[in-house]
N, C-alpha and C positions, 0 to 999 in steps of 0.2 A: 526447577520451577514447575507448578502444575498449572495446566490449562482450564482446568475445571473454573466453570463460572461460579460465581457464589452471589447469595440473597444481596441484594439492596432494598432500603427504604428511602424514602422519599422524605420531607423536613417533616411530617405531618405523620410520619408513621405509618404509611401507607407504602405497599409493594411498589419497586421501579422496578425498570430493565435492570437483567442481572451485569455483575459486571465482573471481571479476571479477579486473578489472585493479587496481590502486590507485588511489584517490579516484572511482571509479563506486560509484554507493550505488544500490542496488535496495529501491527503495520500493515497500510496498504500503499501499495506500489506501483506506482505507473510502467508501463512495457517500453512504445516506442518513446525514443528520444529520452529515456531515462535507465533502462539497463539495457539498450539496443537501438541503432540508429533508429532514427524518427522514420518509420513508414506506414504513410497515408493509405486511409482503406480503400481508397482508390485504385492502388498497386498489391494487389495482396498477392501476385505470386513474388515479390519481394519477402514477404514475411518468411517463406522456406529459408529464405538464403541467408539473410542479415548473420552478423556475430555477435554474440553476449560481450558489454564492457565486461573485461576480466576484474574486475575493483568490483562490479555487482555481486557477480556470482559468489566471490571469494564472500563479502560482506554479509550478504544476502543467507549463505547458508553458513555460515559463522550463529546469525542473529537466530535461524531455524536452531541449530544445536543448540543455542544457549537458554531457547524452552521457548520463544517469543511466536507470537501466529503471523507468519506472513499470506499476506491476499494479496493478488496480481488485481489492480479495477485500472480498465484500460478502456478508451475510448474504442478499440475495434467491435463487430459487431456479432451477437451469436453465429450468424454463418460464419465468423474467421475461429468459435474458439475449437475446432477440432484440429488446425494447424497452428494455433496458438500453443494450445497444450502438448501438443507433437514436438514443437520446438521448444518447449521448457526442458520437457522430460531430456530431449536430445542431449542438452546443454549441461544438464546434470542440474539446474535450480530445484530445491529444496522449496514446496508449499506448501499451505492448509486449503486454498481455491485461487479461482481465479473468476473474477465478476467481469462482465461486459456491458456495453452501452453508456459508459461517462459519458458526458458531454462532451461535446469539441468544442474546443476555440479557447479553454486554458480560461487565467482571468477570475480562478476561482474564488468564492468568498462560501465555506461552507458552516453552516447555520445547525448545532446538534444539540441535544441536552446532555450531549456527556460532552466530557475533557476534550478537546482537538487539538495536538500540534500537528503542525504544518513545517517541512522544510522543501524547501526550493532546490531541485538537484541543479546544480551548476558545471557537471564536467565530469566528475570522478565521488564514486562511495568511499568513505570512511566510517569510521566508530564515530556517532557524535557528540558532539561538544555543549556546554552548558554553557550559553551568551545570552544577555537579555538586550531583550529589540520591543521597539512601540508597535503596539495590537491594534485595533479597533474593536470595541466592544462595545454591545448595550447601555445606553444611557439608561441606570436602577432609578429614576425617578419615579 
């Protein structure tokens, strides 16, 4: 699969944001509490020490080999990503970046003009599965 972005237009014929090839998915991924215990940037010399869930990492760089862009966007803050990055590399995870400054406090509802899924990590990574579940979307009036 290639990375390379390619042209889009808009209904109108007009240039949009470019966007992937077909079947690369450009995941972004939260850190704490979702491939490594939840710790608050309150504690940051916790961050050195935590462990990678063993199910991310394995997942995680599975999804890298098979061509797909993984981005770490985590709520820690630029002063934590020199030790945020230190403990990816450590750990052996496989990425294209890593973004800083999410919001805190979770509860997300995000608003794009491209495609967005969303899954809710609950415990453990796997390959995911195809279930349809009710969205909230724009009312096209």
């Amino acid at each position: 699969m290639s990375k390379e972005l390619k042209e889009a237009l808009d209904k109108d014929g007009k240039k949009a944001s470019p966007v992937l090839e077909n079947g690369v998915k450009n995941y972004l991924i939260d850190i704490d509490g979702t491939i490594t215990d939840d710790v608050p940037n309150e504690q940051p010399e916790r961050m050195e020490t935590c462990e990678p869930y063993p199910d991310a990492l394995e997942i995680l760089n599975k999804w890298y080999d098979e061509g797909h862009i993984i981005t770490f966007f985590t709520s820690r803050t630029e002063a934590h990503r020199e030790v945020t990055e230190k403990w990816l590399n450590k750990h052996g995870f496989k990425y294209h970046g890593c973004l800083f400054g999410k919001p805190r406090g979770g509860n997300y509802h995000w608003i794009d003009n491209h495609m967005v899924k969303a899954t809710r990590f609950k415990g453990h990574f796997t390959d995911l599965i195809t279930m349809e579940k009710t969205i909230e979307v724009f009312d096209n009036k």
